[in-house]
N, C-alpha and C positions, 0 to 999 in steps of 0.2 A: 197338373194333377194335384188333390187335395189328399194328403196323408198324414192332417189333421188328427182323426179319429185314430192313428197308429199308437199303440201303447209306450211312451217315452222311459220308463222305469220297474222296475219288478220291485222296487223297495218298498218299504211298509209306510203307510201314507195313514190312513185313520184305522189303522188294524188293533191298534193297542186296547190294552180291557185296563189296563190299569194305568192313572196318572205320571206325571212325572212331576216329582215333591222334590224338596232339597234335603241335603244331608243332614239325618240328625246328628251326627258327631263326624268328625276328623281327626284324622293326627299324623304326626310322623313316628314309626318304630323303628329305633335301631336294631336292625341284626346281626351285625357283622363288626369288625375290626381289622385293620390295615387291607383295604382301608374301609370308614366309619360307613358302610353301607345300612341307611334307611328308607323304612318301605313308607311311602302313602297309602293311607287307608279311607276311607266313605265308609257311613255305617245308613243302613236304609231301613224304614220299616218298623217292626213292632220290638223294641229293646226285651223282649222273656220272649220272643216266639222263637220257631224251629232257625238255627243257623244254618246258613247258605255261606260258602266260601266259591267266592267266582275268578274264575281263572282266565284272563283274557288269554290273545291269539299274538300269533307272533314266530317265534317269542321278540318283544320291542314293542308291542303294538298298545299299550296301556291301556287303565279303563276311562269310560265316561259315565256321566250319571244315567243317560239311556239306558245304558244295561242292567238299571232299576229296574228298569219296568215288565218285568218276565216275571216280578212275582207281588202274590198278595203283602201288601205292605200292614194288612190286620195280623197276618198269620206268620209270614218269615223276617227273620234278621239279615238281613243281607249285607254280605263284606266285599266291599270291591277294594282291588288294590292293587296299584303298582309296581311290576316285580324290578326288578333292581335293574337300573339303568337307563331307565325312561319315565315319561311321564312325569309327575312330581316328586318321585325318587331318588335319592341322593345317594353317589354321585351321580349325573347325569349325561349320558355321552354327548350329549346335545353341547350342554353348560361347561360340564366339568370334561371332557374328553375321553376317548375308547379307551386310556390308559390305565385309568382311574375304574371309570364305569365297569370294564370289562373283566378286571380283576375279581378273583374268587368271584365267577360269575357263570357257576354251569347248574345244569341240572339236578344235581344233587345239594348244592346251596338254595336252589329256589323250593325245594321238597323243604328243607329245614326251614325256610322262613316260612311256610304256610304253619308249623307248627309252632314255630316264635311268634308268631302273629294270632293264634288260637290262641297260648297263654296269654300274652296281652292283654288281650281280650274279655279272657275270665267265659272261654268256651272251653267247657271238659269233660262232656258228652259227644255224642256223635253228632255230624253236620252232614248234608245234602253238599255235595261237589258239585259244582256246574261248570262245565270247561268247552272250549270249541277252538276249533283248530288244532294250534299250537295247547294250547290250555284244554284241549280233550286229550294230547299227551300226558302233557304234565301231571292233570286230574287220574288218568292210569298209572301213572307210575306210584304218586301220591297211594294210591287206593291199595297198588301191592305192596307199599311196605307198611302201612297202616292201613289195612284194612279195619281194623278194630273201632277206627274213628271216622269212618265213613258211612251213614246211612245208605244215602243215595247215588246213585255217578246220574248224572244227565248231561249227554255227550252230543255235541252238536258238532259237525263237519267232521268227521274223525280223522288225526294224521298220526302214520304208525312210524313212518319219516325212515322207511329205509329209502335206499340211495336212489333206487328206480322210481320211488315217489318226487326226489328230488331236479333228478334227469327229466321229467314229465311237464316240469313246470320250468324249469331255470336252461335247459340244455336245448332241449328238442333239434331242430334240424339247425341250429345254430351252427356247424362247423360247417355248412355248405350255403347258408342262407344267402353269403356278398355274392356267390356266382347263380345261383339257382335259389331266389329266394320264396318260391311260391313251391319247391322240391317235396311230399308228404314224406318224407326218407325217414322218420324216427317219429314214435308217436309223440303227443306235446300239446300244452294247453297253447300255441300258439297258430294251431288249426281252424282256434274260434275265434282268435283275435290278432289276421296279421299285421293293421296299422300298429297296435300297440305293441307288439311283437318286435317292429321294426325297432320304434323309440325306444325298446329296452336293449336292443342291441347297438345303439347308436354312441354308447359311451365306452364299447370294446372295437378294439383295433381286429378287422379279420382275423388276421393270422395269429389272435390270442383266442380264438372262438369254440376251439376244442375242446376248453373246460370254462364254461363263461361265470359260475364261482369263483372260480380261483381266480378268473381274471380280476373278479369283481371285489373279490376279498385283497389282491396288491393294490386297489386305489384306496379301499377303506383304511389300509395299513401303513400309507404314505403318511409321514408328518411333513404338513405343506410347510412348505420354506419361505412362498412366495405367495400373492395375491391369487396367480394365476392356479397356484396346484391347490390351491382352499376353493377355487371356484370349481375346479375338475372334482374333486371329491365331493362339493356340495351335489353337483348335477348328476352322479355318479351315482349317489343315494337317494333322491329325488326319483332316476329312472325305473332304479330299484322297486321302491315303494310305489309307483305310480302304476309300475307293471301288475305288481299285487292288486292293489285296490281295485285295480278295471278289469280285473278278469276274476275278481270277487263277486260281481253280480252279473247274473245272466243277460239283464242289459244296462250296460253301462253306461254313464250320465258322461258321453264325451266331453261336453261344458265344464263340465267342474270335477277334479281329480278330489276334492274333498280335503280330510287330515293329509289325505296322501303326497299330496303337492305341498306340505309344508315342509319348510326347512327343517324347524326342529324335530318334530316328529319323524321326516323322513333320516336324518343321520341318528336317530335313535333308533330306528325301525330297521332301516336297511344294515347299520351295522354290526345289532345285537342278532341279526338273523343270520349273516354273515358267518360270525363268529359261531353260531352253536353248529349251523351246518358244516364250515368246514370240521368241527370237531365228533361230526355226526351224534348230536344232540348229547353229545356226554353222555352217551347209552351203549351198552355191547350190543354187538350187533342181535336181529329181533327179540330184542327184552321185553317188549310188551309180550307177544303172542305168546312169546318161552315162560311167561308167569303167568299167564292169565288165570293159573288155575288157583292162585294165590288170593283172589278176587270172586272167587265160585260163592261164597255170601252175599256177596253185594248184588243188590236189585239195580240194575244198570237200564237207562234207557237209552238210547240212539234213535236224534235225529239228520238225517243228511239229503241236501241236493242235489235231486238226482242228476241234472244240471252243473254238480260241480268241477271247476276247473283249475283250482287250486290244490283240492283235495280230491281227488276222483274216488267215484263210489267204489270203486273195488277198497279202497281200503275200510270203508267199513263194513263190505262184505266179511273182509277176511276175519275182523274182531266179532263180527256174529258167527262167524263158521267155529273158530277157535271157542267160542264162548258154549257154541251146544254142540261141539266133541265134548266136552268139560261137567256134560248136563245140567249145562246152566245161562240157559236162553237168554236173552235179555227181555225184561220185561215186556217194551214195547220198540219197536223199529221203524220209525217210519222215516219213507221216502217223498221230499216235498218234492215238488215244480217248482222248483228254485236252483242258484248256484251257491256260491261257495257264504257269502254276507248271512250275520243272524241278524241283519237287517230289512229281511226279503222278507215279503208278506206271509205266504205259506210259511216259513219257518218260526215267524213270530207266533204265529198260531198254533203252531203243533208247541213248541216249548210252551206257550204258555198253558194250554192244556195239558201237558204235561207235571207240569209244577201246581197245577191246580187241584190233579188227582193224585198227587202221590200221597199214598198213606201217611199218617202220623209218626213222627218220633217219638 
């Protein structure tokens, strides 16, 4: 049988409108002390046009100069940057360890450094947010307490990251899966993907399966002693990461797990994610939807796939339901044919039209 002509990827292949150029500036910015937390920065684009601050996903997941390319480089300034503890941010859990890294490291210090990173900058007008996933959090929360300095929100995958969004993707039928593991007992992103499903279950011992987090947060938490418990934590956070990345695109590239199979990325990624989830994202419980009316100025757009299995579309249902109780719709909503990646072809398309038409600052 020839299944040649099968479509092997949903990822964006020649869909881009805009090049991908090098950085015209860099740096490192200190934010913080004890300890000396600074941020990596990329600057793209036109140095006097409108500022763009872009907020990767995660939280752990850092940026790449890819994520250039969503916008005219005639017309925006775009700031990509490292939130503390990954990527080429200092310190680094990877380099420097979770002890270090993870110190003064929640959600309300990553709000303060998007505005220490504005000063730096010598940005002191309003900017366009771009944020997805993790970073369409952060970019809301950002927005409610400084709305005043936000033009635009454009919000890609949305996550409101209560506990049930959590349970969805990390739990599912995991406390029955070693005896019944094909069971549909609890809903779960692990219904579209049971091989990968399995391999992220593969580095919890069953009868730890009940809260597979918390399983997963005592390996991250371990200081190995040995050869052997630095190997168990490295794999630990690999499976982590690996789990995410493959059930990020609606067809996944079984051949290559990508950043995701890498070491350093992965104990950056898998741990910094760890940590905000077990502390439920450093947020009382629904802070977003309990402020959104805090954000009733802001021209918000939302794009999400409808295909998502990291973030399922109900949660960006609920930040459009909340939004026009509030009478204040969001600009525009659109649902691609796509999953969770803004690297999936529909999704590149709708943001980049997106940023193409928004009005002036």
């Amino acid at each position: 049988m020839d299944f040649s002509r099968l479509r092997a990827t949903s990822k964006v292949v020649d869909e881009w409108k805009y090049p991908l150029v090098p950085a015209r500036a860099s740096g490192l910015q200190p934010v913080d002390r004890d300890p000396d937390h600074a941020l990596y920065w990329e600057e793209y684009g036109n140095p006097d046009g409108e500022p763009v601050m872009f907020l990767h996903g995660g939280p752990g997941g850092a940026c790449a100069p890819v994520m250039s390319r969503f916008f005219d480089p005639a017309r925006y300034r775009v700031i990509l940057f490292d939130q503390r503890g990954c990527g080429k941010s200092t310190p680094n859990v990877a380099a420097d360890g979770p002890k270090a890294a993870l110190t003064r490291n929640t959600t309300d210090h990553l709000v303060d450094d998007i505005n220490a990173l504005r000063d730096a900058l010598g940005i002191t007008g309003k900017m366009h947010v771009f944020g997805g996933s993790w970073g369409s959090t952060l970019a809301l929360v950002y927005a409610i307490r400084h709305p005043d300095k936000v033009a635009a929100l454009i919000l890609r995958g949305i996550f409101i990251g209560a506990r049930q969004d959590l349970l969805y993707m990390y739990q599912g039928n995991a406390a029955v899966a070693d005896q019944t593991p094909y069971a549909l007992s609890e809903p779960g992103a692990y219904i579209a993907y049971p091989e990968a499903w399995k391999a992220f279950l593969a580095p919890i011992a069953p009868a730890d399966r009940g809260d597979v987090m918390a399983a997963y947060k005592t390996i991250f938490d371990l200081q190995p002693t040995s050869e052997a418990e630095r190997k168990r934590q490295l794999e630990a956070a690999v499976a982590w990461s690996v789990w995410e990345g493959t059930i990020s695109n609606m067809i996944p590239d079984e051949a290559d797990s990508g950043k995701f199979g890498d070491a350093d990325f992965a104990l950056c990624f898998a741990q910094i994610e760890a940590h905000f989830f077990a502390h439920n994202l450093f947020l009382p419980p629904d802070y977003i939807l309990a402020n959104v009316d805090k954000i009733a100025g802001v021209d918000t757009y939302i794009v999400h796939g409808r295909f998502d299995q990291v973030c399922p579309l109900t949660q960006a249902s609920q930040l459009v339901a909340a939004l026009e109780a509030i009478g204040s719709p969001p600009k525009a909503y659109v649902k691609t044919n796509a999953g969770h990646s803004a690297m999936e072809a529909e999704t590149v398309l709708a943001l980049t039209a997106i940023m193409d038409g928004l009005p002036p600052i």
